[in-house]
TORVOMI-178927 format. One record per residue (C-alpha): x, y, z negated; residue in three letters. Coordinates in pm, whole numbers, plus 50000, padded with zeros to 5 digits. Example, Ala and Ser with C-alpha at 12.3 -4.5 7.8 and 13.67 -1.06 7.14 Angstrom:
2
east=51230	north=49550	up=49220	mipa=ALA
east=51367	north=49894	up=49286	mipa=SER
***
This chain:
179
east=93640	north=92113	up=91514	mipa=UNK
east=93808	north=92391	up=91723	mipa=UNK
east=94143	north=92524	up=91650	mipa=UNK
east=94198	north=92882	up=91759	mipa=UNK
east=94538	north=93046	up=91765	mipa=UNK
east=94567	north=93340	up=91564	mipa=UNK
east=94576	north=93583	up=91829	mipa=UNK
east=94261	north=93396	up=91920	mipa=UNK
east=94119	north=93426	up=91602	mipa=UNK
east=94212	north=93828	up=91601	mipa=UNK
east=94024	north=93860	up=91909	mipa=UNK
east=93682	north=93704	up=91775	mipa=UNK
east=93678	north=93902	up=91473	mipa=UNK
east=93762	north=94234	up=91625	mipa=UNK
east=93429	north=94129	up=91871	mipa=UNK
east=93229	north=94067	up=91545	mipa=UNK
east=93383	north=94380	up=91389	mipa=UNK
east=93278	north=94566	up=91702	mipa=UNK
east=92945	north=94420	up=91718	mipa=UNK
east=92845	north=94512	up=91333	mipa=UNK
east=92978	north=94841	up=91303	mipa=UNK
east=92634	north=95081	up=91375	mipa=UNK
east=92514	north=94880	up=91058	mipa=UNK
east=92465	north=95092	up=90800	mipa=UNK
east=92716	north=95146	up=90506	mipa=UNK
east=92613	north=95093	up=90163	mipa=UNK
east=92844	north=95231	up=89883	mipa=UNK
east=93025	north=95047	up=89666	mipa=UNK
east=93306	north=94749	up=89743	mipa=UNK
east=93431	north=94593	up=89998	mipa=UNK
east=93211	north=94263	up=89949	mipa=UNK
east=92893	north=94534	up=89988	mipa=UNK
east=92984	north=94686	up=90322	mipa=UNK
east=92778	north=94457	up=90551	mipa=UNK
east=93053	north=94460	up=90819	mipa=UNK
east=93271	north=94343	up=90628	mipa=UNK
east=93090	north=94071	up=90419	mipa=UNK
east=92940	north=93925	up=90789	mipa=UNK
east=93272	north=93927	up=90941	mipa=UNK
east=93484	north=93761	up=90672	mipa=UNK
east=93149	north=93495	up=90660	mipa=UNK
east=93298	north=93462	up=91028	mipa=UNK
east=93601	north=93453	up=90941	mipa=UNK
east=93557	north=93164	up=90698	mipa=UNK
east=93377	north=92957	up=90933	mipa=UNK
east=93615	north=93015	up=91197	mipa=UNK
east=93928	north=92895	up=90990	mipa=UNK
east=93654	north=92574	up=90881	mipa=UNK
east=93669	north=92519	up=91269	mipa=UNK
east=93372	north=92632	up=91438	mipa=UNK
east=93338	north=92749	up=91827	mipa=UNK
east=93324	north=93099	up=91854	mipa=UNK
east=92979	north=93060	up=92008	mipa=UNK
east=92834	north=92938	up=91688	mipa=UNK
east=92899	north=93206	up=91486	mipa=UNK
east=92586	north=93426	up=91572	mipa=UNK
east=92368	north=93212	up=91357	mipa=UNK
east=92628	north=93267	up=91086	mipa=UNK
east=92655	north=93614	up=91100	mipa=UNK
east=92328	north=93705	up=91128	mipa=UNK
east=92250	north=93521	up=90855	mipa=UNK
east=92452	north=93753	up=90683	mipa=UNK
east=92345	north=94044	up=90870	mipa=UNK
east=91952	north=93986	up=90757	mipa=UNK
east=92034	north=93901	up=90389	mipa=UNK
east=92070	north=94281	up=90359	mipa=UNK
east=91735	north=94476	up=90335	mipa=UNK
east=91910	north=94843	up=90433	mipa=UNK
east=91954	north=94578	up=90806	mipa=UNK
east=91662	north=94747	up=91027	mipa=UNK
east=91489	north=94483	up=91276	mipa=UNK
east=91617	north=94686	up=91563	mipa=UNK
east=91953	north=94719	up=91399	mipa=UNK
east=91952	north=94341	up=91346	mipa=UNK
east=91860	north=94267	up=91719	mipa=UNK
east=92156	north=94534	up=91843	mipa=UNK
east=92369	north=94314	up=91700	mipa=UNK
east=92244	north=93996	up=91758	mipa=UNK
east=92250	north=94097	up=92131	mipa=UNK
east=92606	north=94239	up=92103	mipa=UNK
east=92736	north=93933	up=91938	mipa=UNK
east=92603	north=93675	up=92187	mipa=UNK
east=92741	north=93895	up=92447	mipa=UNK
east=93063	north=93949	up=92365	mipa=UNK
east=93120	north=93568	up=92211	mipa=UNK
east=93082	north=93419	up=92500	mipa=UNK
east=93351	north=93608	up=92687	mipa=UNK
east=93670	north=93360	up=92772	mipa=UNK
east=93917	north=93442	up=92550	mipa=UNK
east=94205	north=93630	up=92677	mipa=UNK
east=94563	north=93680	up=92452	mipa=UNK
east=94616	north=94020	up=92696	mipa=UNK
east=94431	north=94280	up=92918	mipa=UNK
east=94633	north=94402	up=93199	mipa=UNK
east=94452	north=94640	up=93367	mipa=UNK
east=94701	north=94784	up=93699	mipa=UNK
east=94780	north=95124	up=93717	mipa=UNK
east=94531	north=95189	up=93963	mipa=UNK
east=94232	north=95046	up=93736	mipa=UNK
east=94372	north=95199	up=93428	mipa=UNK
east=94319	north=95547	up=93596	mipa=UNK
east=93993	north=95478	up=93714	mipa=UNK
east=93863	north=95338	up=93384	mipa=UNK
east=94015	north=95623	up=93204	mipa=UNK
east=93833	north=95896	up=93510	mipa=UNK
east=93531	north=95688	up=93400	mipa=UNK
east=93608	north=95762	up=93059	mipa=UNK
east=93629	north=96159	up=93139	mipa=UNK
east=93315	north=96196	up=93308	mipa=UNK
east=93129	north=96056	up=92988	mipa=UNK
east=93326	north=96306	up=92780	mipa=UNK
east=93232	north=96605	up=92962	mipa=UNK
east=92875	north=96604	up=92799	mipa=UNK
east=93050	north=96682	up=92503	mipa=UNK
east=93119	north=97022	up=92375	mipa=UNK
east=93403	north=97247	up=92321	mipa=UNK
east=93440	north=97453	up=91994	mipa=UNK
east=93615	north=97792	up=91961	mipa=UNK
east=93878	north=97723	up=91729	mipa=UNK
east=94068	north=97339	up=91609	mipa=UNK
east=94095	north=97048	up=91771	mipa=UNK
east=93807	north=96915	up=92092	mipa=UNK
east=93630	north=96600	up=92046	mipa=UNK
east=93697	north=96521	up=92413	mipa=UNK
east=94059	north=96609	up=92462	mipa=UNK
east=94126	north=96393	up=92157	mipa=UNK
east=93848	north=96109	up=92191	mipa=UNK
east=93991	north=96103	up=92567	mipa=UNK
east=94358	north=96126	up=92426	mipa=UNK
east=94275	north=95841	up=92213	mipa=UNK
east=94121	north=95597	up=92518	mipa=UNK
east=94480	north=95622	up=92701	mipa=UNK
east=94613	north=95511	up=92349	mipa=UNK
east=94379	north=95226	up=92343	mipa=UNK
east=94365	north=95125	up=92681	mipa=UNK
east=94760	north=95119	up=92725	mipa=UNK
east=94758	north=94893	up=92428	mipa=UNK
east=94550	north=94606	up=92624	mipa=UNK
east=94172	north=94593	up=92474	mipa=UNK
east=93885	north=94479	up=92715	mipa=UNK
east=93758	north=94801	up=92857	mipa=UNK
east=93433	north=94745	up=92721	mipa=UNK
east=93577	north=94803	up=92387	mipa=UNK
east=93680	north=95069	up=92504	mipa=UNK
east=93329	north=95246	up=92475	mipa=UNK
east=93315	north=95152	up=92045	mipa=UNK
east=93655	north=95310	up=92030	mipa=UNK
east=93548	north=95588	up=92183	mipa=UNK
east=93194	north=95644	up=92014	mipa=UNK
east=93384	north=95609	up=91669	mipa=UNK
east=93586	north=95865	up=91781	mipa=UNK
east=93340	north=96152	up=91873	mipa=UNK
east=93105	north=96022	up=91545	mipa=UNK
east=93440	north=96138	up=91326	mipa=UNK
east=93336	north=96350	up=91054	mipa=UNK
east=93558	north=96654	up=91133	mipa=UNK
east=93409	north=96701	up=91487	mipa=UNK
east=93041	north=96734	up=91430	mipa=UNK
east=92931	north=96602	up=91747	mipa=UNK
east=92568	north=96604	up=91755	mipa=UNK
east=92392	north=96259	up=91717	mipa=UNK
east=92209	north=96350	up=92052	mipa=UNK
east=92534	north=96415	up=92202	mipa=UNK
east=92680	north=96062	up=92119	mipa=UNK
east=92429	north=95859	up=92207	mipa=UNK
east=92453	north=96030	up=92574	mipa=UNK
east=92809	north=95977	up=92586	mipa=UNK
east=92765	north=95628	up=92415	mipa=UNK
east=92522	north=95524	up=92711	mipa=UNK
east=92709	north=95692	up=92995	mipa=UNK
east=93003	north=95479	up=92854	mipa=UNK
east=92817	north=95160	up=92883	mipa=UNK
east=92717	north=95208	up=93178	mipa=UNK
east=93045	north=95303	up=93319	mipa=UNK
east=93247	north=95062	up=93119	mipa=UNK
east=93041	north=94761	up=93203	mipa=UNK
east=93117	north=94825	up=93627	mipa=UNK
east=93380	north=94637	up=93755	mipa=UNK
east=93668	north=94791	up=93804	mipa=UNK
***
């Protein structure tokens, strides 16, 4: 049996959480949402002491026992979770100055695809505003590009679905370079 710490334990999750959330919501309680029901199944099996790398059968499991779960859906996340659970486990990110600006430049070229409105608050100043936030406090810059997405998808911005999948992929793309 493994024993994580509970910063340790934080860390998965937050992957899983990261990994589930394009699944689609379903309305009702919080034992419905399917992000939430597959990630505390994680959870559970975590605190029974499993490795982090066995949790993909767990969760998706879970993720297929739901029949709004589209195949494609499914496999995003399937791909997602066996990517980021077998990242080494790290209690901080410390990017240096220097890297910091460059993944937050990175960051701003993505953003410029998206546009400006005449009146109320920009998607991008505030998406971007929101990256520094994140970034200062210490996620994997990867992560970075969820935060982000979830961001520009927020209701009161009306950023077009066309427009966030562009940013989404430039963000990948960027976000996945070493820095």
């Amino acid at each position: 049996a493994f024993a994580y710490t509970d910063d340790e334990m934080d860390q998965i999750s937050h992957q899983i959480e990261l990994c589930l959330r394009d699944l689609p919501k379903i309305t009702g309680s919080f034992a419905t949402q399917i992000k939430d029901a597959c990630a505390m199944e994680a959870s559970v099996q975590l605190w029974s002491g499993a490795a982090e790398e066995d949790l993909v059968p767990t969760v998706m499991d879970c993720v297929n026992g739901f029949s709004v779960v589209s195949s494609a859906q499914a496999a995003d996340a399937e791909t997602c979770l066996k990517d980021r659970l077998s990242r080494p486990l790290d209690q901080s990110i410390d990017y240096t100055p220097d890297q910091q600006q460059e993944i937050l430049n990175r960051i701003s070229k993505c953003l410029q695809m998206v546009p400006t409105y005449p009146v109320g608050r920009q998607p991008r100043e505030v998406c971007f505003d929101r990256a520094v936030w994140d970034l200062r406090n210490g996620p994997w810059k990867e992560d970075l590009e969820d935060m982000t997405v979830t961001c520009l998808r927020n209701a009161e911005f009306n950023v077009s679905d066309d427009v966030v999948a562009e940013a989404k992929a430039c963000l990948r793309k960027e976000l996945d370079a070493d820095v």
